[in-house]
N, C-alpha and C positions, 0 to 999 in steps of 0.2 A: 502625353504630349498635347498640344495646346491643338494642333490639329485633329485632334480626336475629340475636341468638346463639339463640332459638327459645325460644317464648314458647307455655305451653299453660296449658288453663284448670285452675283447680284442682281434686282429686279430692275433692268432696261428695258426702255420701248424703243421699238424700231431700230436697233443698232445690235450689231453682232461684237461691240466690244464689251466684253463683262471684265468683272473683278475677278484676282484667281481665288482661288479656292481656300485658300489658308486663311485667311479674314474670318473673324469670329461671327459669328450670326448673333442675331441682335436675343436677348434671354428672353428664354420661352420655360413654360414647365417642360421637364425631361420626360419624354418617355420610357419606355420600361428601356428598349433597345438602347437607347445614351448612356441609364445607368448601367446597364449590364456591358458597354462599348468602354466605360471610363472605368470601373471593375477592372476590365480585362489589359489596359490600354496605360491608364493614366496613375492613379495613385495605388500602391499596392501594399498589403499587410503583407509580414515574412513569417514563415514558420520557420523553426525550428527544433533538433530534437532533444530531448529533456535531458538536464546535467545527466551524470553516469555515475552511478556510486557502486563504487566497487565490494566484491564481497570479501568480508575479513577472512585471515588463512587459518585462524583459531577463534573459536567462539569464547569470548570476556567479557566480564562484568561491564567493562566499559572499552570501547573501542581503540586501536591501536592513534587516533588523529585527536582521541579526549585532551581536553584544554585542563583538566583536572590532574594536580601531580600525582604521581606515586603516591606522597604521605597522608595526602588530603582526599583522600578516598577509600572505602573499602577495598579490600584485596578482593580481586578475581581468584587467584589461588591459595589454598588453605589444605593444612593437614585437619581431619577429622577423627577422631578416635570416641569408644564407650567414656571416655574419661570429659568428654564436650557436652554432654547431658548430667543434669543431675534429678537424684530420683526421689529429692525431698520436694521436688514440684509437682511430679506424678500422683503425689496420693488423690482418689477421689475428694469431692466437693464435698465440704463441712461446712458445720452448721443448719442442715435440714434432715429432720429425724424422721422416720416412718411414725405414724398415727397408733399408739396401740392397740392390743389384741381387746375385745369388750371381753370375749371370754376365758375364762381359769382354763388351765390346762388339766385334762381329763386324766386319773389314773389307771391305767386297765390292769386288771389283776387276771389271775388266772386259776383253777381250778387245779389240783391235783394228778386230775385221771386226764389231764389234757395232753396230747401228743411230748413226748418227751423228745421231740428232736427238735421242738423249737428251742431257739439261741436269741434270748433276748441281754443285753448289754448289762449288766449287774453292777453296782459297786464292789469295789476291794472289799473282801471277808475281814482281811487279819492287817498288819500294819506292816508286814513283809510286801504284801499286795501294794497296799498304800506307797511306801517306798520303790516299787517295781515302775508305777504308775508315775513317782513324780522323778524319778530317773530318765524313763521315755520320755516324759514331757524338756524334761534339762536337755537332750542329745539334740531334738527336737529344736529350740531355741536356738541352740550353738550352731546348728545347720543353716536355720534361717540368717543369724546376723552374720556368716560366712558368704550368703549370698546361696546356697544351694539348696534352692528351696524345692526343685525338683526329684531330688534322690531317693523318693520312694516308689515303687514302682508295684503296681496292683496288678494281680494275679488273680485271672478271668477265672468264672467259676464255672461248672459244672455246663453244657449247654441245652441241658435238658429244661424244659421251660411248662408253667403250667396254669391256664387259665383262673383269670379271678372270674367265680360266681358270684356276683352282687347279689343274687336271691337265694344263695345258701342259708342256713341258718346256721354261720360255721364261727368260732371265736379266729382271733388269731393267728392260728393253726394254721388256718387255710389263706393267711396272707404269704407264707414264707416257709419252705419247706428247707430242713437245717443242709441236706445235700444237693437241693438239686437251684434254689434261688437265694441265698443269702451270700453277700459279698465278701470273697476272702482276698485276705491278703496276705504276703509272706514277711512283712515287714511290721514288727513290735511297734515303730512309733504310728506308722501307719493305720494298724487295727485299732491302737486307740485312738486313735482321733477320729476314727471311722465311727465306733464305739459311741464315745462323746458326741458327736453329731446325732448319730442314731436316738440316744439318749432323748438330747434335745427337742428331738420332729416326734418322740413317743410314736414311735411305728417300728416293724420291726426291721423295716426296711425299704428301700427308696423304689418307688412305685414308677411306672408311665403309663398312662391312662391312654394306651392306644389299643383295642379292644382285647385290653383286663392281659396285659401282657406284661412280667416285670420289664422292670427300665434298664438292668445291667444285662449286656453281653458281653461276649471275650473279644477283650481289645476297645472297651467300652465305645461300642454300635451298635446300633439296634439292627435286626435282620431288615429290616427297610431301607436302612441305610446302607445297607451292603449291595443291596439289589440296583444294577445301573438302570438310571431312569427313571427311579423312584425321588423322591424327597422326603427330607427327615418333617417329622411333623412334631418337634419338641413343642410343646404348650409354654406360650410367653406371657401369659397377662394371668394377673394376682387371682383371678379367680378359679384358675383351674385349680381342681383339688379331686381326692382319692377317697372313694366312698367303703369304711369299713362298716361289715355287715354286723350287726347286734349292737352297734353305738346308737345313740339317741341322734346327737346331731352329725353335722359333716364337719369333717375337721379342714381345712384351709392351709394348705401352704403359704406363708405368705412371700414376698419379692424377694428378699434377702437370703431364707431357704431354698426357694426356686432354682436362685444363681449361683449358691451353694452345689445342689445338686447338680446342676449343669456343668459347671466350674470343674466337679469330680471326674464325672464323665465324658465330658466331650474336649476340654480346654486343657485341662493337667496331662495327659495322654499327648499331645501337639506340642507343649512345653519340655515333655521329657525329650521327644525327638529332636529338637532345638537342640538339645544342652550338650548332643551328641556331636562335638563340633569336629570328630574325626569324620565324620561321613563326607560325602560330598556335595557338590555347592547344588546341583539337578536336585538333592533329596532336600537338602534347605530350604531350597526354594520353594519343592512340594508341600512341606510341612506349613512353608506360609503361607500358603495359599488356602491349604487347608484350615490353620487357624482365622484368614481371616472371613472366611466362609461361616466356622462356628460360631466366631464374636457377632457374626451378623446375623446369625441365627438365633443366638440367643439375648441379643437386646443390649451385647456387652459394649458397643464401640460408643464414644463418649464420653464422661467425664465421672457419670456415676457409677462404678463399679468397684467394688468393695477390695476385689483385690486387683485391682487396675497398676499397684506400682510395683506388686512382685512380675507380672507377665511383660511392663513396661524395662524392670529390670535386664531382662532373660533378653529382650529385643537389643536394648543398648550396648550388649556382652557383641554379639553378632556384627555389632557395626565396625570392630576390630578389621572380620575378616573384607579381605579386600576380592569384592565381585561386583561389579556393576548389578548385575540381574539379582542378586541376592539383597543389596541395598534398596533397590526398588523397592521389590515387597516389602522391607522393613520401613521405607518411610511412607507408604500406602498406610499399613498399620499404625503408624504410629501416628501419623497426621488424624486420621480415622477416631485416633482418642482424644481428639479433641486438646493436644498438650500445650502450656503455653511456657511462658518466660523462656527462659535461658532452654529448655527443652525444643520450643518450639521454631527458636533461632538453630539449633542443633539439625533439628530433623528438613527445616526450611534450606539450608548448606547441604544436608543431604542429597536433598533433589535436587539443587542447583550443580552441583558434583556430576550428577548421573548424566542431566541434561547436557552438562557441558561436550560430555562427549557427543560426536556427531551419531559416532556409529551405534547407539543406545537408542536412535530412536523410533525404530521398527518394535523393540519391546517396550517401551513405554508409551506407543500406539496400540498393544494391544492387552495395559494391566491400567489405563483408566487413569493414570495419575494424573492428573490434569485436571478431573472434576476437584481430586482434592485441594489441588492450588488454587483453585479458582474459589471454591468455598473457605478459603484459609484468606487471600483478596475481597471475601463476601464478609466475614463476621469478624475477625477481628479488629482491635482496637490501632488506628492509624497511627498514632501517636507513642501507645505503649509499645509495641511493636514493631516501629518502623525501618528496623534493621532484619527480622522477621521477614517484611513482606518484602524488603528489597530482593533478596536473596532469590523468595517465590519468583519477584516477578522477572528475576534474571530465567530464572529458569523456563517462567514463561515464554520468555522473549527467544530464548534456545528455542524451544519449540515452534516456535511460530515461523522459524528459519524454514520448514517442513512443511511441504504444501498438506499433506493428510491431516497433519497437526493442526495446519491454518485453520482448514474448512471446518475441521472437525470443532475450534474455538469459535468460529463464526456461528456454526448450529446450536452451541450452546448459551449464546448468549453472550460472548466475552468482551465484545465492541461497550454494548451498555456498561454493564461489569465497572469498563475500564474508565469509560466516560464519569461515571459516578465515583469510581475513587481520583480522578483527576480533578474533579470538582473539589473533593474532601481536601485533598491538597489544595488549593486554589485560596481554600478558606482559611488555612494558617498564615498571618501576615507576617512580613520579614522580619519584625522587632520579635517574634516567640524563638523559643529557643530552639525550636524542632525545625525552624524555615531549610537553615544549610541541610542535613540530613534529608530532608523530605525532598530536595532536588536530587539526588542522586537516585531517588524510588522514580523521582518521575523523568529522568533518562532511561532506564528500563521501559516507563510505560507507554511513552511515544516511540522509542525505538520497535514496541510492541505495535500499538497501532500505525505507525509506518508500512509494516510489513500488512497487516490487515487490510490496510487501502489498497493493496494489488487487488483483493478479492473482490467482484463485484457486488454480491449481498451487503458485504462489509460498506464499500463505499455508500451506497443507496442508505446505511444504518447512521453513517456517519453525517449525511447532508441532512436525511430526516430528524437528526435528534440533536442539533442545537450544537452538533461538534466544534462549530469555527467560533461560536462565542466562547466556551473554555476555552480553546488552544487559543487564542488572542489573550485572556486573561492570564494564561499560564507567560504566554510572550513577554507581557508589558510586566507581572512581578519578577519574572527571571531575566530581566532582557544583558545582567551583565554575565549570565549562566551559557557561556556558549554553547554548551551540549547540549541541554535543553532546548536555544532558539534552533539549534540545528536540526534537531530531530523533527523539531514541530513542521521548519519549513518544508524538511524534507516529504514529510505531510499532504501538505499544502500544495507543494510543488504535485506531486504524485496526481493529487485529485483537483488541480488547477487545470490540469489537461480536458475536463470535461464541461461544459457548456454549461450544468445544471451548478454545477459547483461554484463555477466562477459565476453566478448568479449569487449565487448565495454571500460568496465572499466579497462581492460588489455592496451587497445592501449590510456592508458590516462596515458604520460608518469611520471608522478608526482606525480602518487596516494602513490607509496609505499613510497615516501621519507613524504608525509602528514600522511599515515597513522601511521610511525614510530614515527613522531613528534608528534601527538596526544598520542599514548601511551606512549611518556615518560613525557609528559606534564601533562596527568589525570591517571596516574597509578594507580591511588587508586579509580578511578568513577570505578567501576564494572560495571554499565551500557550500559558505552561508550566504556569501553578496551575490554568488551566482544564479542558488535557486531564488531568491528575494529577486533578483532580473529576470528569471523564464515567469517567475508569477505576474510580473507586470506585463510583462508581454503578452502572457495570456490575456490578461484581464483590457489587453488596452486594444486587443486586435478584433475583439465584437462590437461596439457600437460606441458614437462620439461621448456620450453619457459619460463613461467608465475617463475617458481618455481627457474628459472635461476634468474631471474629480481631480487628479491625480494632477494635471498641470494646473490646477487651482493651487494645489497643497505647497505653503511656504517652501520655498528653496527649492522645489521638485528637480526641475532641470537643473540647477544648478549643483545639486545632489549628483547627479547624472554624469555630469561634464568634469566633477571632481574623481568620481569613479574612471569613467574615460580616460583621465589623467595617468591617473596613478597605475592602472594596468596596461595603459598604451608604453608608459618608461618601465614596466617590470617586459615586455613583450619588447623590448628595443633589445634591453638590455641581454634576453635571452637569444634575442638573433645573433647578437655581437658575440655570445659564447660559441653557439651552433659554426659560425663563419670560425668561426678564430680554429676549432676543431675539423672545420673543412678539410685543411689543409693536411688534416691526418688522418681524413678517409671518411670523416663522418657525414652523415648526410640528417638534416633538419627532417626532424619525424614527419610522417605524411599526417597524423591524427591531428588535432588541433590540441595544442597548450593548455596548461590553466587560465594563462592571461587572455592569450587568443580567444579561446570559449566565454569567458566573462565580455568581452568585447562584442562576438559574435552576439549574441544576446541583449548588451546594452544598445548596438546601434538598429537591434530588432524594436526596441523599445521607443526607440527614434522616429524608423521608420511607420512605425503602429500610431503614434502620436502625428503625426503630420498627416495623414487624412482627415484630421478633422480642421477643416478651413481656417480658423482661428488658429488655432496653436501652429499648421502647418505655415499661415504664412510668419507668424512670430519669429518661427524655428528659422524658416529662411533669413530673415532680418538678423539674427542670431551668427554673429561674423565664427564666435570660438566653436557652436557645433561644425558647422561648416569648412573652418581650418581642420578638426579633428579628422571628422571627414576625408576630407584632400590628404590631409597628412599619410592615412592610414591607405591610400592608393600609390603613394609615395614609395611607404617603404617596404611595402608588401605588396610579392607577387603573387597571381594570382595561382601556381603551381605551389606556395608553400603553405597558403591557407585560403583555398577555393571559397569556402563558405566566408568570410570575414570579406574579403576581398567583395564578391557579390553584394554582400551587404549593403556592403559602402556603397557602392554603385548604384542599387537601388534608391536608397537613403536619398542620396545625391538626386535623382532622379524626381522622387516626390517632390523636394524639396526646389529644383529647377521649374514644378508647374506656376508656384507662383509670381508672379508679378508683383512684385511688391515694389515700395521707396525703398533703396539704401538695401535691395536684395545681395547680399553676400555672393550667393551662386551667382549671379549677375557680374560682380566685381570681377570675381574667378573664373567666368567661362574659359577664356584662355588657356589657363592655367589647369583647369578640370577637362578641357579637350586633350591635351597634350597629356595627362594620367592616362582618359581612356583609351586611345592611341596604343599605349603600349597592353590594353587590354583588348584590344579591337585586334591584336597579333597573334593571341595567347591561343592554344591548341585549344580553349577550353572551350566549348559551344555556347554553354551558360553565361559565360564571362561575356564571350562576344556578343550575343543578344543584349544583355544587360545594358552593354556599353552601345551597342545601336541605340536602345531606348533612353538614352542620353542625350546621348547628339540627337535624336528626335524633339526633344523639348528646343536645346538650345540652338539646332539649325536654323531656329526666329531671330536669333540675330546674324548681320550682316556679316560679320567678323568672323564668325562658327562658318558661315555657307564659305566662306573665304580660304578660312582653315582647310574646312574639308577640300576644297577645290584645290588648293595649294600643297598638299598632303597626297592628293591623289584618294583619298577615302571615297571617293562616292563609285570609283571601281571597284570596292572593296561593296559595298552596298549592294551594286548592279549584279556582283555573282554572288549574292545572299538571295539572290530570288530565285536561282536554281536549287537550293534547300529543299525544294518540297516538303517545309515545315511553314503549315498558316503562320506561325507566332514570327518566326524569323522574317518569312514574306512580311509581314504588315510592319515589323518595325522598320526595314529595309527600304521599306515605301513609303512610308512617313518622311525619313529622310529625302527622300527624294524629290517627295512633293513640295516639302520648304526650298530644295535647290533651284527649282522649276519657277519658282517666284519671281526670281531674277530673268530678262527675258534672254539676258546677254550670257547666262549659264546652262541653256536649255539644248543645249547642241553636242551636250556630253550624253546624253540619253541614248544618241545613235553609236556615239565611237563603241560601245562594248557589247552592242547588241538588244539593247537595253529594253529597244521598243516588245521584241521580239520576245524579251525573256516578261515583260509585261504582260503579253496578250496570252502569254503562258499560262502564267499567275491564274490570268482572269479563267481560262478555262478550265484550271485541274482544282481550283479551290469557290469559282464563284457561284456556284450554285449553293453551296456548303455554308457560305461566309460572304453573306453579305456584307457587313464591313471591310473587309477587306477587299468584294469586289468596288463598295462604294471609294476607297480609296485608291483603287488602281484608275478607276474614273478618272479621278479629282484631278491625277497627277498628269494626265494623257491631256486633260483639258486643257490644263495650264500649261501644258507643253505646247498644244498645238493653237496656242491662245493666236497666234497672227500668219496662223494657215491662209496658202494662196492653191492649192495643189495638195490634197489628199495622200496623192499617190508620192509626193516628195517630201510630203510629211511625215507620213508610217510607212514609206516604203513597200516593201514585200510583205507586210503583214495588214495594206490594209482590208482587203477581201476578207480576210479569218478575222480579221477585228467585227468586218461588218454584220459578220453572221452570229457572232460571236452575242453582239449588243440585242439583235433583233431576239434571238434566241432569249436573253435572260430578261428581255422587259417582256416575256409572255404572262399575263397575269396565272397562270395557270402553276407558272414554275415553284414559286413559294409556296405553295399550298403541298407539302409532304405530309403527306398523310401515314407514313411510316415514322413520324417524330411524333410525340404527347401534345396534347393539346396546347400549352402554354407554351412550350415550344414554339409548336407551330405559329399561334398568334403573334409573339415574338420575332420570328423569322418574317412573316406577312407587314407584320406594321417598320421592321427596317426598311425591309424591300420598298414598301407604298414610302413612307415618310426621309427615306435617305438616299437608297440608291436608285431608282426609279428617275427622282428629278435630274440626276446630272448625269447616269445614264442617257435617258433621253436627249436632253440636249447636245452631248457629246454625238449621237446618231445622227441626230439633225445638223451640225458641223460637217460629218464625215462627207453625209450625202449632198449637203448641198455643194460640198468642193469636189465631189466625185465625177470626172468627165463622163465614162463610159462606167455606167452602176451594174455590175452583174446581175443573171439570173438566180437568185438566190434560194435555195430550198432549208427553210429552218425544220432543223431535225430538235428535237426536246431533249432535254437530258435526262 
């Protein structure tokens, strides 16, 4: 209100007739107290609370509100079976050969009279042999290309065990004793192939160099391994080798042997239990876990492993059966190997499958899957893959649904992660063939980082690392991708709520001319035009800078007022449904609409723009905001959408401070008194305030003091000062002080008590508020501007007025020493520089018209 820009009596000599109080004071610099009085008083920013997006009732690849058909996107659900992988992609990586051996292979012969129970691997004698030998090898063959490559089953030997002497002087003998360490088994194809290996390594048998102890036990585990609390300490690097005593040199196992031997015993044994698909799913489970404990023991997860596509096989039989917990492991493992193509699409659906379910996510919180998607998102290829990481980063996005999951993606890095492959996207431009497909990865990965901005690390990762330049780039190449701008806003919207952010998003000079092009592009997505309105309201409610930008930017308001449009007739329209259903019981929701909401926020955006002097008085001059305005008080009460309705009011409000040529609100006062009238009725307190601080601006014209007088409103004002609410007292007073203007209106003050509920004011709030004791002043002054008689002028309250004034002009009394220092100064300099002068003089009124002046004792507050 215009009496709130500080309002002082006029400088007269020698005469007691002054100016009243509502006259503008001539401009001066404000002090701290005027800003912080016109803050509180005069133009006001609105908050509001951020759109609501509700949670989906099944977790899907793409949301139930996707703008993306059915045919035109990948499936959310999918049948999976071993027949979705294939296992000619599995083989390890060819073309890079091991280096060969420098040295021939050594023949060790043997003496005669040397222990007769050594069993060392011989050739076939006779051609009976020879036949016997390429028979097993035939059954052998037949087994593998049936796929059963597990069916032989080795038979622990003897458990008697017996150290190797390295400083014996012993042949052979003493590496393998025939009963008590050499490997048997009860399977023909088995022993020879045992045989054959043996052959090949020329030993008589497979060693572990763990103090000179052989390497096979029954149930192939070493007693270390059995022992809980221990660790297997298998030897993984090419250099380990087995020292036989009487050879010149040391013989060398090389890699390929090494994982042979391990392969025997620690991996084939995990594999048979697999195959046993009668068991149950608890022992399944255990097996994989076990296996994938060994593959990481022995160096085997990745891409080099020799026999990486028979164990790959044996996984992809498993994925038939149907267990949530039992697929997990299997796509742990199988991602773990590193698989790509049509494999890696396979096992990528796998966990997108697991994840989907809700209730799967306490076990895949505690087997780790997550590092593997996020390194399947780290190295492979964008492009060759892109259906691949979709799948991943669904699943990711399941996840992230999980507060443990969240945090847990947040400590590992997954913010950056995801920044850096939204960049990689960012860089395929629309003319490549991969642009369509690579938008449906990156709704997954903003619906990812959506959910990540709840987290506050995450936010902090996202302002520091350059986030709002991608997602604007992601913006402007997808901007006809509706899911994509939506997810992003939702973004946006999320981290627009904070101060450091909307800093950030301020110095990104392109957002307002993207965000205007999105809102005339989906005018009609409620979804998307609504967060694009709370982010301008953000950004337009901190300082004139921001609020400059955005009404510079072509068509801005006009943008605006076209929005206004189109959901003020979808919000008509929906009333007209709501009444028409009245009549069969229904009653208009209490929550606010879609339309309502978008509304609710556009005229926040109004309001946030009109503090700044410039635009604000434009906006005034601006007949169609202003009819929209009116309108929306029109046909909305304030019991069916309290917040919208306030709005307006507000809006109205700012917009009423200016003075402008050809001011609109000026044309319409009439017309906008008689709106707030029936809000000035409404049970709502908020409402009624609002609409005080209306009539507070516009009681400057004669018309408005006229209205109100004719209406009876200033009754309605006079018991707003028993509130014992400052805010309500000082609008209440405002009004009152513009009625006081008039000298032939000033006699309404008495009929309701008025003086009386004044001196009220003054004492339960003036020590507290000075503004509003300066304005209980102002109004008393002006009341009593052609005082003849004190006592006929304030009646029975004027003794308590007098004590009242003497009391609060004690320079003592401002100085609270209980309030912070700025405060206080604050409090001290209203005091000295506002209410003090007209205090005073109002004292010096009373008493020089006071016939008989009482003894007066001022008691402090």
């Amino acid at each position: 209100a215009l009496l709130c820009r500080g309002m002082q009596a006029s400088k007269t000599k020698n005469t007691e007739k002054a100016e009243p109080f509502y006259r503008l004071s001539v401009p001066k610099q404000k002090s701290s107290s005027e800003i912080i009085n016109e803050a509180r008083n005069v133009l006001r920013t609105l908050r509001t609370r951020r759109p609501f997006t509700p949670a989906e009732d099944q977790r899907k690849l793409f949301g139930s509100g996707s703008s993306r058909a059915p045919q035109n996107r990948p499936p959310s659900v999918f049948s999976l079976h071993a027949s979705s992988f294939d296992l000619a992609e599995s083989r390890p990586v060819s073309g890079v050969r091991l280096t060969p051996l420098d040295h021939k292979p050594i023949l060790v012969t043997f003496s005669k009279d040397e222990d007769s129970s050594i069993s060392l691997p011989k050739p076939p004698a006779n051609a009976a042999e020879v036949r016997k030998v390429s028979g097993a090898r035939a059954r052998l063959f037949r087994r593998t290309s049936q796929g059963n490559f597990l069916s032989a089953k080795m038979v622990p030997p003897d458990q008697n065990e017996e150290k190797l002497d390295s400083e014996e002087p012993a042949m052979m003998s003493n590496l393998c004793r025939s009963n008590d360490n050499c490997l048997a088994v009860n399977d023909e194809s088995r022993q020879l192939i045992c045989n054959e290996h043996i052959s090949s390594l020329e030993r008589g048998d497979f060693l572990k160099r763990t103090g000179g102890k052989f390497l096979f036990q029954p149930g192939g585990e070493s007693d270390q391994m059995k022992k809980p609390g221990t660790s297997s300490s298998w030897p993984r690097s090419t250099g380990w080798k087995t020292r036989v005593t009487g050879l010149e040199d040391e013989t060398r196992i090389n890699e390929s042997e090494e994982e042979e031997i391990f392969w025997h015993i620690k991996i084939l044994p995990i594999l048979h239990e697999l195959e046993k698909v009668e068991d149950n799913i608890e022992n399944l489970c255990l097996a994989c876990t076990k296996l994938y404990q060994a593959l990481n023991e022995g160096n085997m997860l990745g891409k080099r492993f020799k026999r990486r596509s028979v164990l790959l096989k044996t996984l992809y039989k498993l994925v038939d059966i149907d267990s949530d917990p039992l697929c997990l492991k299997l796509a742990k493992i199988i991602l773990a190997m590193k698989v790509d193509g049509k494999n890696l699409l396979g096992v990528c659906k796998l966990a997108y499958k697991i994840c989907r379910n809700e209730k799967n996510d306490y076990i895949i919180q505690n087997d780790r899957l997550l590092d593997c998607l996020l390194e399947v998102l780290r190295t492979e290829d964008l492009q060759k893959n892109n259906e691949a990481l979709l799948y991943c980063m669904g699943a990711i996005k399941f996840m992230s649904g999980n507060a443990v999951l969240l945090n847990e993606m947040v400590n590992k890095g997954a913010v950056e992660m995801l920044l850096q492959l939204m960049k990689q996207i960012n860089n395929i431009k629309e003319n490549d063939t991969y642009f369509s497909n690579l938008g449906h990865l990156l709704v997954q990965l903003t619906a990812t980082l959506r959910n990540l901005a709840d987290v506050p690390p995450a936010r902090r990762q996202l302002i520091c690392s350059g986030a709002v330049s991608e997602l604007f780039v992601a913006l402007e190449q997808r901007m006809s991708d509706k899911d994509v701008c939506t997810y992003i806003v939702r973004i946006l919207s999320k981290l627009s709520s904070y101060n450091d952010f909307c800093a950030a998003l301020a110095d990104c000079s392109r957002c307002y001319i993207l965000f205007l092009a999105l809102l005339n592009k989906h005018q009609k997505h409620q979804d998307l035009v609504i967060r694009i309105i709370f982010i301008l309201g953000n950004l337009t409610a901190e300082n004139n800078q921001t609020r400059e930008q955005f009404f510079k930017e072509k068509g801005s308001v006009n943008t605006l007022l076209s929005l206004f449009q189109t959901y003020h007739e979808l919000d008509l329209n929906a009333q007209k449904w709501y009444h028409e259903r009245g009549r069969e019981g229904k009653k208009h929701p209490k929550h606010p609409s879609e339309a309502e909401d978008v509304l609710i926020k556009l005229i926040r955006v109004l309001a946030n723009l009109s503090i700044h002097p410039g635009i604000g008085a434009a906006l005034a001059a601006a007949h169609r905001v202003v009819e929209l305005l009116v309108t929306v008080l029109e046909y909305k009460s304030v019991d069916e959408c309290e917040e919208l309705v306030i709005n307006a009011a507000t809006t109205i409000n700012n917009l009423s401070y200016y003075k402008v040529k050809s001011s609109a609100v000026q044309d319409k006062k009439l017309h906008i008194a008689e709106m707030l009238l029936k809000l000035l009725m409404s049970d709502n307190m908020d409402g009624v305030v609002e609409a005080v601080r209306v009539f507070g601006n516009l009681s400057q014209y004669h018309e408005i003091c006229d209205f109100i007088i004719q209406k009876k409103i200033y009754k309605f004002m006079i018991a707003l000062l028993d509130a014992k609410n400052q805010d309500v007292c000082f609008s209440a007073c405002g009004v009152l002080l513009n009625l006081t203007v008039d000298k032939n209106r000033r006699a309404f003050l008495m009929e309701e008590g008025g003086i009386g509920k004044l001196v009220d004011c003054l004492r339960d709030f003036g020590p507290a508020d000075w503004q509003l004791a300066c304005l209980i002043c102002k109004t008393l002054w002006n009341y009593s501007e052609n005082i003849t008689s004190a006592a006929s002028c304030f009646g029975e309250d004027t003794d308590t007025l007098l004590v009242l004034l003497t009391s609060l002009l004690d320079e003592e009394l401002p100085l609270d020493y209980s309030l912070d220092r700025d405060l206080r100064d604050c409090h001290k300099q209203y005091w000295e520089r506002e209410f003090k002068p007209v205090a005073g003089k109002l004292l010096d009124r009373i008493q020089s018209h006071h016939s008989s002046l009482p003894d007066v004792t001022v008691t402090p507050f």
